[in-house]
C-alpha positions as CSV (number, residue, x, y, z in Angstrom):
1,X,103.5,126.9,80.4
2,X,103.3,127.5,84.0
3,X,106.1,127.6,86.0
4,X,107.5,124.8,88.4
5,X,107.6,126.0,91.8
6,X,109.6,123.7,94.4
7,X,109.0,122.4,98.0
8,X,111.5,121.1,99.6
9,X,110.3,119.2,102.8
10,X,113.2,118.1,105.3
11,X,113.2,115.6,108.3
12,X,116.9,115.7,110.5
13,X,118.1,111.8,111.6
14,X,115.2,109.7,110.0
15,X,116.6,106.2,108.8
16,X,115.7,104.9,105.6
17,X,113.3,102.3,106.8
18,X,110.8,104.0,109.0
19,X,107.9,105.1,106.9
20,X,105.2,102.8,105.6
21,X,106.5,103.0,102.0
22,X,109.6,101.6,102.7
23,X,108.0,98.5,104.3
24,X,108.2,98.6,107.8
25,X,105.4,97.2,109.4
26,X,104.9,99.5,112.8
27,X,105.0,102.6,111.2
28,X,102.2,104.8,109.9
29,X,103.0,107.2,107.8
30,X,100.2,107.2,105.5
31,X,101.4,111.1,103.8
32,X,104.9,110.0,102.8
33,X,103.2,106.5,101.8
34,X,101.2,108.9,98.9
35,X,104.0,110.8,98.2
36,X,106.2,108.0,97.3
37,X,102.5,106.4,95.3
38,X,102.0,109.7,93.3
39,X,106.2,110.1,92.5
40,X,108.7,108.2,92.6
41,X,110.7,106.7,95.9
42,X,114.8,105.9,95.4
43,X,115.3,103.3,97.6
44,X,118.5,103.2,97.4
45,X,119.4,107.0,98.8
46,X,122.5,107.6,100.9
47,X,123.6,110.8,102.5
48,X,126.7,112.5,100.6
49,X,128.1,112.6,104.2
50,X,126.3,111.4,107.6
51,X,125.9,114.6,109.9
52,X,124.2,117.7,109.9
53,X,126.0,121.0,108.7
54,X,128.1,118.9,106.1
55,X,125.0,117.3,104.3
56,X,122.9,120.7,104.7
57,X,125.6,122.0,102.8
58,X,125.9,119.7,100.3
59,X,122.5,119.8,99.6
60,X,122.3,123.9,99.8
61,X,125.7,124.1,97.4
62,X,125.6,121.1,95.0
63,X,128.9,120.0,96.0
64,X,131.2,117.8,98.2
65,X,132.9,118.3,101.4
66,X,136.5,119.2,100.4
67,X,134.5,121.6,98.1
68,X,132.4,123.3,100.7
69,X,134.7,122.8,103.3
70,X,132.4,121.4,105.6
71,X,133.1,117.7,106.6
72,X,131.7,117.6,110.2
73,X,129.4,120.1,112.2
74,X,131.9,122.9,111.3
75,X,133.0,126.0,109.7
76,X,135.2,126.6,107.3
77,X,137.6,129.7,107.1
78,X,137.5,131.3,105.1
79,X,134.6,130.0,103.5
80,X,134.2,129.1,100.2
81,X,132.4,131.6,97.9
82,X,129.8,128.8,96.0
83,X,126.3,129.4,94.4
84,X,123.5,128.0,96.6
85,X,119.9,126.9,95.7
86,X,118.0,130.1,97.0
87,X,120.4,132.3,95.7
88,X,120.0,130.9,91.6
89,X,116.4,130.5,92.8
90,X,116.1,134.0,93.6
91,X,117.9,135.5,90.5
92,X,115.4,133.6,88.4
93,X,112.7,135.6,89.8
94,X,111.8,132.8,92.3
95,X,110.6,133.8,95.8
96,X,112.6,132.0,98.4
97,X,111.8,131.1,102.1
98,X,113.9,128.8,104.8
99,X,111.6,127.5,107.4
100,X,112.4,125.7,110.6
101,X,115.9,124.3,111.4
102,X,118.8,125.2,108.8
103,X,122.0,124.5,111.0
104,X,123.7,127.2,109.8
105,X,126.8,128.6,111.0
106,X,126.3,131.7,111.8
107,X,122.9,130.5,112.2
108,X,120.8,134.3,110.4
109,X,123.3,134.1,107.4
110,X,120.6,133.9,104.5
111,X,122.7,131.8,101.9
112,X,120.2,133.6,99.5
113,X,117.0,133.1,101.2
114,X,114.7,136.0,100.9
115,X,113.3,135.6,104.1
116,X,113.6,133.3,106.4
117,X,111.8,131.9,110.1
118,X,113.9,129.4,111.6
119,X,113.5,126.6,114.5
120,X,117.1,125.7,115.4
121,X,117.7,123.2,118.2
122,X,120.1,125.6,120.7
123,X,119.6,128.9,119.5
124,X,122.1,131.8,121.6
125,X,119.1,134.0,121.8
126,X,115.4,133.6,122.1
127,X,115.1,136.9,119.9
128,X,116.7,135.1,116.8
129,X,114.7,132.4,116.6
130,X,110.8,132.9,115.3
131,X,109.8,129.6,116.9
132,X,110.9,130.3,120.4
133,X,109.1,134.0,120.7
134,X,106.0,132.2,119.1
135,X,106.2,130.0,122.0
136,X,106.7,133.2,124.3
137,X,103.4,134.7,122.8
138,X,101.3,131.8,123.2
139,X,102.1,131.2,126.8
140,X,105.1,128.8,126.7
141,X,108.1,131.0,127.2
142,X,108.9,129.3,130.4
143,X,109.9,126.3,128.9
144,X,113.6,126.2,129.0
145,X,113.9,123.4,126.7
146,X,111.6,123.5,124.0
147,X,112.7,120.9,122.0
148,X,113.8,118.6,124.3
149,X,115.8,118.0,127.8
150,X,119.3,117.7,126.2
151,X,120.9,118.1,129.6
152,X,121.2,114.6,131.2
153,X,118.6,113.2,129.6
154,X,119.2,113.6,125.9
155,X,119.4,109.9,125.0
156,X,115.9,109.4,127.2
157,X,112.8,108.7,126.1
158,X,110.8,111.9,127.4
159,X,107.3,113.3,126.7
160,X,107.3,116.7,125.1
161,X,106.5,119.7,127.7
162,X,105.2,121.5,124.9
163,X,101.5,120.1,123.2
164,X,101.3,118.8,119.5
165,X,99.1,122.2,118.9
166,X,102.0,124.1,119.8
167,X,105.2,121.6,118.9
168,X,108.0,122.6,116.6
169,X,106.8,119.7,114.2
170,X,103.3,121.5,114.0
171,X,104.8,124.5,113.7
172,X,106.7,124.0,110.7
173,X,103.7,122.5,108.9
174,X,101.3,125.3,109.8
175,X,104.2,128.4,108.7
176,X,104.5,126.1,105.5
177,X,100.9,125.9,104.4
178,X,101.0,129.8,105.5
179,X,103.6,130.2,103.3
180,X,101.7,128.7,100.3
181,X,98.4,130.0,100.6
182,X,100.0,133.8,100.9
183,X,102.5,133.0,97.7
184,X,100.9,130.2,95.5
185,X,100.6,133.1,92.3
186,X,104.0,133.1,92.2
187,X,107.0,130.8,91.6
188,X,108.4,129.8,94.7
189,X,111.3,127.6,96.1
190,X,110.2,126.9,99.9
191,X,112.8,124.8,101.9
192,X,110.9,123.6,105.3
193,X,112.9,121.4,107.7
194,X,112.5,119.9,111.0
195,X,114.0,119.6,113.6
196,X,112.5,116.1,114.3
197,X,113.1,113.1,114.9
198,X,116.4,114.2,116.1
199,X,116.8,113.6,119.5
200,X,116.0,114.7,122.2
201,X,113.4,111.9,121.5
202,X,110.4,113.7,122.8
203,X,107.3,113.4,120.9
204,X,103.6,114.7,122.3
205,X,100.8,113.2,123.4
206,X,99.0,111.1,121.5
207,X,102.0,111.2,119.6
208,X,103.8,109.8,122.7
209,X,101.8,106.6,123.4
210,X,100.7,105.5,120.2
211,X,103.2,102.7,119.3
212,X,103.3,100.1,122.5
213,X,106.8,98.6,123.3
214,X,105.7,95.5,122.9
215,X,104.9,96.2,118.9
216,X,108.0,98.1,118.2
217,X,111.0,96.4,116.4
218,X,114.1,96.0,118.5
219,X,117.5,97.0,117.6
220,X,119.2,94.4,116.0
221,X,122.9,93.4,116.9
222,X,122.5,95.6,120.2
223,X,125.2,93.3,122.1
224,X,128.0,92.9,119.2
225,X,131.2,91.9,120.5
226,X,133.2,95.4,120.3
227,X,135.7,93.6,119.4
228,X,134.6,93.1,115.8
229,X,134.2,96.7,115.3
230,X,136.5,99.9,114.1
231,X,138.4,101.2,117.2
232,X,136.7,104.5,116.8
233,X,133.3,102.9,117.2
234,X,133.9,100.6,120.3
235,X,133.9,103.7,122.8
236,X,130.3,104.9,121.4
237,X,131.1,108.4,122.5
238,X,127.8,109.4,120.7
239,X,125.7,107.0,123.4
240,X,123.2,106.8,125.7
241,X,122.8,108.2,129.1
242,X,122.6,104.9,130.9
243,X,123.9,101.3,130.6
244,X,120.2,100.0,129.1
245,X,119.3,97.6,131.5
246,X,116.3,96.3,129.1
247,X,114.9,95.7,125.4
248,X,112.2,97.7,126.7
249,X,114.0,100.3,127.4
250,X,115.6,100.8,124.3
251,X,112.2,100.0,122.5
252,X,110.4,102.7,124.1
253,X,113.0,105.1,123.0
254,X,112.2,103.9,118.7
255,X,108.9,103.9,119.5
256,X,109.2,108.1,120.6
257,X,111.2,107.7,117.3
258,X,108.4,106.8,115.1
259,X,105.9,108.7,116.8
260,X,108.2,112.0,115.8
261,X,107.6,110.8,112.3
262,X,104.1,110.2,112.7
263,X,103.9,113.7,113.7
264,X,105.6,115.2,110.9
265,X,103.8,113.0,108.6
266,X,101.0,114.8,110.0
267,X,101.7,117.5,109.0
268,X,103.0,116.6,105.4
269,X,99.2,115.3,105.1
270,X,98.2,119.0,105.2
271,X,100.5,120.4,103.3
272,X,99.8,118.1,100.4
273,X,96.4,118.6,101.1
274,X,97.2,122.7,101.1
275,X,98.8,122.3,97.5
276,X,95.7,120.7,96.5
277,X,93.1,123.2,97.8
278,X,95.4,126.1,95.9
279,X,95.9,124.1,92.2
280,X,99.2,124.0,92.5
281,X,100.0,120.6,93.1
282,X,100.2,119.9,89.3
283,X,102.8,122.1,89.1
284,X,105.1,121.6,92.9
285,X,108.3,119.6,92.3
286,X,107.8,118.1,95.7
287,X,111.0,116.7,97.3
288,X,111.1,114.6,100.9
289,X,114.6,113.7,102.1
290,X,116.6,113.8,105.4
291,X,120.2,115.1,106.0
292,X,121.0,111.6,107.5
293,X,120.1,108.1,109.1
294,X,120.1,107.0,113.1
295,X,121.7,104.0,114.4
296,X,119.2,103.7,117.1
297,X,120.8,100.9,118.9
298,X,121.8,98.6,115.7
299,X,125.3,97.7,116.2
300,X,125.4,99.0,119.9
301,X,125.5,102.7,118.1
302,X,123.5,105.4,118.4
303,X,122.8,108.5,116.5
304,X,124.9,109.2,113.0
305,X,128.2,109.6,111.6
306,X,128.8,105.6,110.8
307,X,129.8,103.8,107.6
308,X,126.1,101.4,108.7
309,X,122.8,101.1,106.4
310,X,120.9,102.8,109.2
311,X,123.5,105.9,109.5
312,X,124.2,106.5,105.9
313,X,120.7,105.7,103.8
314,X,118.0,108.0,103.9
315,X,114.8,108.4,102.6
316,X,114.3,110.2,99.2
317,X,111.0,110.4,97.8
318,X,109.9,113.2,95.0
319,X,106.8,113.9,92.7
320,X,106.2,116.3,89.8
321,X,103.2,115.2,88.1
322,X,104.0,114.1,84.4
323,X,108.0,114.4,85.0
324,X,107.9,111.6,87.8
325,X,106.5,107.8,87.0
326,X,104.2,108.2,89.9
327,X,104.8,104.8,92.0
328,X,108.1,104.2,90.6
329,X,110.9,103.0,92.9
330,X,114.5,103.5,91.3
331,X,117.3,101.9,92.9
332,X,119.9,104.4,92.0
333,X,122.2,105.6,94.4
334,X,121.1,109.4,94.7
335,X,122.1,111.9,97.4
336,X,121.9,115.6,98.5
337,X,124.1,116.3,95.6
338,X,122.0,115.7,93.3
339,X,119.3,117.9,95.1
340,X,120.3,121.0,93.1
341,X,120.5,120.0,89.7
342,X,117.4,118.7,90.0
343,X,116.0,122.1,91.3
344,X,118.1,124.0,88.6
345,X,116.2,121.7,86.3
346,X,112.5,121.8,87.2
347,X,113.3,125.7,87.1
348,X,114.6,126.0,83.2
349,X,117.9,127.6,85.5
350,X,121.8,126.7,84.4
351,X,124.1,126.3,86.8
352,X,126.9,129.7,85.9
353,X,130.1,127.1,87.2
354,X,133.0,127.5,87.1
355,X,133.2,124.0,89.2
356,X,131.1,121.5,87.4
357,X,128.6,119.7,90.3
358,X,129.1,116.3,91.2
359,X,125.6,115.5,91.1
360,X,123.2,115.0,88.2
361,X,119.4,116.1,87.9
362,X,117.1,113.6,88.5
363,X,114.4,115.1,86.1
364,X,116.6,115.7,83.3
365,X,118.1,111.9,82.9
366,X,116.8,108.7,82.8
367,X,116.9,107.6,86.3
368,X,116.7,103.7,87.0
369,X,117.6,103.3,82.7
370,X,120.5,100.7,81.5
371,X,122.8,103.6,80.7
372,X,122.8,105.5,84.3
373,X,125.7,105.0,86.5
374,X,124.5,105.3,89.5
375,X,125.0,101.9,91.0
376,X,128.4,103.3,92.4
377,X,128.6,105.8,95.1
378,X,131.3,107.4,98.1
379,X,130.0,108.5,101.5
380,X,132.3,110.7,103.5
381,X,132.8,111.1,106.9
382,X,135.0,113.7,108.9
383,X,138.6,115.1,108.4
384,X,142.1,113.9,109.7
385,X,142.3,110.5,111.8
386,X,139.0,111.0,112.1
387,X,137.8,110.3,108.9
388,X,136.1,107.5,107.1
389,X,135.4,106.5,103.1
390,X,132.6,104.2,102.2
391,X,132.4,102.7,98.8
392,X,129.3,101.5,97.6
393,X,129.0,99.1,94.3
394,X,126.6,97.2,93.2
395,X,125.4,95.0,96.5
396,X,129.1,95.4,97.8
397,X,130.2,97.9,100.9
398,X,134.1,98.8,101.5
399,X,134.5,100.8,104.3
400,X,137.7,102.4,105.4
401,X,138.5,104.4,108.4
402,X,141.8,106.4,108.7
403,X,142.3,105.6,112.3
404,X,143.6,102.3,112.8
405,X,143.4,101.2,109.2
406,X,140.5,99.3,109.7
407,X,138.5,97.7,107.1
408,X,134.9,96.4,106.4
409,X,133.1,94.5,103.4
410,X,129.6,93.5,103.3
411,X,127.7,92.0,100.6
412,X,124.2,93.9,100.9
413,X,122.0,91.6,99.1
414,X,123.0,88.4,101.5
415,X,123.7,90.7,104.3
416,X,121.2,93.8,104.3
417,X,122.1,94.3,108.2
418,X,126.1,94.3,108.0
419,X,126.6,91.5,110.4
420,X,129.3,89.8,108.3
421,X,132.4,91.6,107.7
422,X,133.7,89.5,105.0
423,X,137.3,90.8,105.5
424,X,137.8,90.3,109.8
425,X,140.7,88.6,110.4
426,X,141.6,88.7,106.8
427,X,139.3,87.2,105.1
428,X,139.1,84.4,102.2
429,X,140.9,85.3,99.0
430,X,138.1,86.1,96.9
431,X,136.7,88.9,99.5
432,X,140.4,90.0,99.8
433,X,140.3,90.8,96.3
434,X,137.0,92.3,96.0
435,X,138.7,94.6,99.2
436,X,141.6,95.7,97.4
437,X,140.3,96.6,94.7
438,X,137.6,99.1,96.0
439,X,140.4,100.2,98.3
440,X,142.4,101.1,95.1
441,X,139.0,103.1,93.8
442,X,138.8,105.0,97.3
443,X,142.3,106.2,97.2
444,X,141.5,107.3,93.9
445,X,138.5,108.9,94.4
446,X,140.4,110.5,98.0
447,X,142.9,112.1,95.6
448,X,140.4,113.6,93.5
449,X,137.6,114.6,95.3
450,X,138.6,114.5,99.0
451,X,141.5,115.8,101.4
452,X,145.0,115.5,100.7
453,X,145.7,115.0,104.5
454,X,144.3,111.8,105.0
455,X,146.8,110.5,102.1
456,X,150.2,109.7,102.7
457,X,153.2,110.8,101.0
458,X,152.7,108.2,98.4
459,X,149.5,108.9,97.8
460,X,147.8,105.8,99.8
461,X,145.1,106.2,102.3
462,X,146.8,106.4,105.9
463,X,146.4,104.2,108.7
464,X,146.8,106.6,112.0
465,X,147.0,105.1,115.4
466,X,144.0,104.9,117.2
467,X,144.2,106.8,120.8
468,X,143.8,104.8,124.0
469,X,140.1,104.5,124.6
470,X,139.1,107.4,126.9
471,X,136.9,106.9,129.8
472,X,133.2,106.9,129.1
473,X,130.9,109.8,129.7
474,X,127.7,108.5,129.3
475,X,126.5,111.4,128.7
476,X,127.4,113.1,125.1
477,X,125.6,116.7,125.8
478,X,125.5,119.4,128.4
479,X,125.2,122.0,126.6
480,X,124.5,125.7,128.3
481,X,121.0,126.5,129.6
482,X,119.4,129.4,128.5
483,X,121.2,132.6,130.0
484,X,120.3,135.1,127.2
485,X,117.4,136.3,129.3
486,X,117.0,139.2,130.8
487,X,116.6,139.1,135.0
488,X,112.6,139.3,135.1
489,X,112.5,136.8,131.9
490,X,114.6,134.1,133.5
491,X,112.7,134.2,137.2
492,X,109.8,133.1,134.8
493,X,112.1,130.3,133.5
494,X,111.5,126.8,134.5
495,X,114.2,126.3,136.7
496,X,116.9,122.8,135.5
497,X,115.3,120.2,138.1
498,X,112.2,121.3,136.6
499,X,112.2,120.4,133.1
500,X,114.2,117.3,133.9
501,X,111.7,115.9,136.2
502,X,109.0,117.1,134.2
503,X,110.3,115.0,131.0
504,X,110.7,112.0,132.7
505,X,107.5,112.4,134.9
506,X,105.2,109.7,132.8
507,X,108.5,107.1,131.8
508,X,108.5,104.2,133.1
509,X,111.6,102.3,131.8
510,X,114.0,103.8,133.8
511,X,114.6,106.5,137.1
512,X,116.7,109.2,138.2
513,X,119.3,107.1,140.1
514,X,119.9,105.5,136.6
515,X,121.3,108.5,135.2
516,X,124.8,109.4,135.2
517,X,124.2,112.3,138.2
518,X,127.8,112.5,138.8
519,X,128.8,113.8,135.3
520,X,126.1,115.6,135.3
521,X,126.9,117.6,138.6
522,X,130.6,117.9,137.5
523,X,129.5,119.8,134.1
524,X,127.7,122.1,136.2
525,X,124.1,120.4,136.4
526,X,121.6,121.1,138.9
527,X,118.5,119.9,139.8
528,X,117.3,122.8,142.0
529,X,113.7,123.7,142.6
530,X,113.0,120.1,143.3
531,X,113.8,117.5,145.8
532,X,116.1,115.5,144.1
533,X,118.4,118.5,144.6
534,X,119.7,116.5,147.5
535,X,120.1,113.6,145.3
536,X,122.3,115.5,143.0
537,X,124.4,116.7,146.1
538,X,125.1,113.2,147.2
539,X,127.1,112.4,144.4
């Protein structure tokens, strides 16, 4: 029997609902569309925790937060000593390759990967990142932000200085179907993972232009009254550069959003087609996921890291010819969790313990069937006051959030978009019961699977304080500019007015003098090489 090799194919901050197969009606996305047609397409996936590092981890280890240690985009010391996918993989006699953006902390740490050519969004050094001196060799080394302007314009819709031929997306597909036209003889466990659509939201041309504003779907609840939110959500501190003065605005920015997608769907359409052309698609567990959701202006919230449909669910398609009902669409509540045992599985490997992992395989059990249990399901979010709990069951939603107490239930099936909080104000007495129950389950599940510090001393979720609402910065990045360069490098450099001006050269829903200059120029911005230097001085 042949072996199973496994492709793991990994978007960053793509929401549930925007691909073609999930029934949105702008969106082409015509590769994931056969995926989810030849496999099978769980549309009821949630991350195991809503940011970055944590659910990379969760996925690479098996396990949860308190178990990897990582709840946010952080590092754990020391850190914990776990088996990871590549690293089983590997011992099997699987070759093992990590391509594009990992996130890891320190970012080269192999985790078990064989070999590895990474994309990652702020590399320290150009030297440790294979996409940026591929750039340098094909004559776009002077770009200073390849995968975006972050610096004042990170929330902006923006056209990508670099061309689809040459894009990160691109590049990940073409280093993939590399990859399996160099290894297909042997059993391989491939993890490829963009960057995209994470902001910056900067897609090329055509890429750029092809969905007009005026077909794009609009945010929905964009003006809720902050006062029916959590306290730790009414500030926004992950927002947008500018107060949006339009729906246009803000519908320009999804329609950069799905044209990201597009892109990578793109390039999912060649490597399907590249598994074809070898004979190896019969025997390619092919998995499709992303670490996490994006508000994109639901709820007034943007990015991740919210209890909210659009945060928290994901999309989670996979296909192993004559293991997967090809068109099937389970409804079971599966995560990054459940990622490894499912590898483990389609590889005939065990799992050595000694912890047991949380998650189940989704080959090896009968997924959608009247026995499985996955109907249930906690997402996690961050560590101290910080920290929220979300319990999902059945079509209910109790959310919790340490600071402030605050509590939220929705009923999913008559409210799929969360605009009823069923317990504000109190609530009736039949959604105060439903409430109190699932609060008694999340405690429960807290003390078992989550972090003692968020529990008081008898063992009951805390309520903390919330701080006094700090004084918006519009602006949630300003990160450093490239200064790893040597002298003759960095005069070659586009210089910071540069690649600003040059992103927002072709957008027409908003200007410079809409942009928060003065927190920009206090961080340590500049705008020289251009004119609107003396703009930036004036502030």
């Amino acid at each position: 029997m042949a072996h199973t090799n496994i492709l793991l194919l990994y978007v960053d901050q793509m929401r549930y609902d925007a691909m073609g197969c999930a029934g949105n009606p702008v969106i082409r996305t015509p590769a994931l569309d056969r995926l989810a047609a030849e496999g099978a397409n769980f549309t009821r996936a949630v991350t195991s925790v809503p940011v970055c590092v944590a659910a990379r981890h969760s996925l690479l280890t098996g396990h949860r937060c308190a178990t990897h240690g990582r709840f946010a985009n952080n590092r754990p010391e020391p850190e914990p000593n776990l088996y990871t996918i590549p690293q089983l993989l590997g011992s099997a006699g699987y070759l093992t390759r990590a391509i594009g953006k990992m996130h890891w902390i320190p970012p080269r740490r192999h985790y078990g990967f064989q070999t590895m050519e990474l994309m990652e969004e702020i590399p320290s050094h150009r030297e440790e990142d294979e996409y940026l001196m591929y750039l340098k060799a094909n004559g776009y080394g002077h770009v200073r932000q390849a995968h975006g302007v972050r610096n004042l314009l990170y929330h902006q819709p923006q056209v990508s200085a670099i061309p689809e031929e040459h894009h990160g997306s691109t590049w990940v597909a073409d280093r993939t179907v590399d990859f399996l036209r160099a290894n297909h003889h042997r059993p391989f466990f491939c993890w490829s993972s963009w960057i995209a659509p994470h902001l910056p939201w900067n897609a090329p041309e055509p890429f750029a232009s092809m969905y007009p504003v005026d077909e794009v779907d609009a945010p929905y609840a964009w003006d809720q009254d902050r006062e029916t939110l959590a306290p730790s959500l009414r500030t926004n501190k992950a927002t947008a550069d500018v107060e949006f003065a339009s729906m246009e605005h803000l519908k320009r920015i999804r329609a950069l959003y799905y044209g990201n997608i597009s892109l990578i769907d793109k390039g999912v359409g060649r490597i399907l087609r590249a598994l074809d052309a070898l004979g190896i698609a019969e025997n390619t567990l092919v998995l499709f996921a992303s670490d996490h959701g994006e508000m994109m202006g639901d709820h007034g919230q943007f990015q991740k890291s919210k209890p909210y449909e659009a945060s928290m669910r994901v999309p989670f398609l996979m296909r192993l010819p004559g293991r997967v009902e090809a068109g099937s669409q389970p409804d079971d509540r599966v995560s990054q969790v459940d990622m490894m045992p499912t590898c483990l599985e389609a590889a005939g490997v065990a799992y050595p313990g000694p912890v047991d992992l949380p998650g189940d395989s989704l080959l090896g059990r009968d997924v959608g069937g009247p026995a499985t249990p996955r109907d249930e399901y906690v997402v996690e979010h961050g560590g101290g006051s910080n920290r929220w709990l979300s319990l999902l069951r059945g079509p209910w939603k109790y959310n919790y959030y340490i600071q402030g107490g605050w509590e939220e239930l929705f009923h999913l099936e008559d409210d799929p978009r969360e605009m009823m909080n069923l317990v504000l104000g109190g609530g009736d007495s039949a959604a105060r019961a439903v409430a109190d129950e699932m609060k008694r389950d999340l405690t429960a599940w807290e003390r078992e699977h989550g972090f003692d510090t968020t529990l008081d001393d008898d063992g009951e979720l805390r309520a903390v304080e919330p701080p006094p609402n700090p004084s918006r910065r519009p602006n949630s990045q300003f990160p450093a500019w490239v200064d790893n360069l040597p002298p003759e490098e960095m005069a070659l450099m586009e210089t910071p007015g540069e690649s600003v001006l040059n992103a927002m050269q072709h957008e027409w829903t908003y200007g410079l003098c809409d942009l928060n200059l003065r927190a920009y120029k206090e961080a340590g911005g500049s705008l020289d090489g251009t004119e609107a230097q003396e703009l930036l001085d004036d502030q």
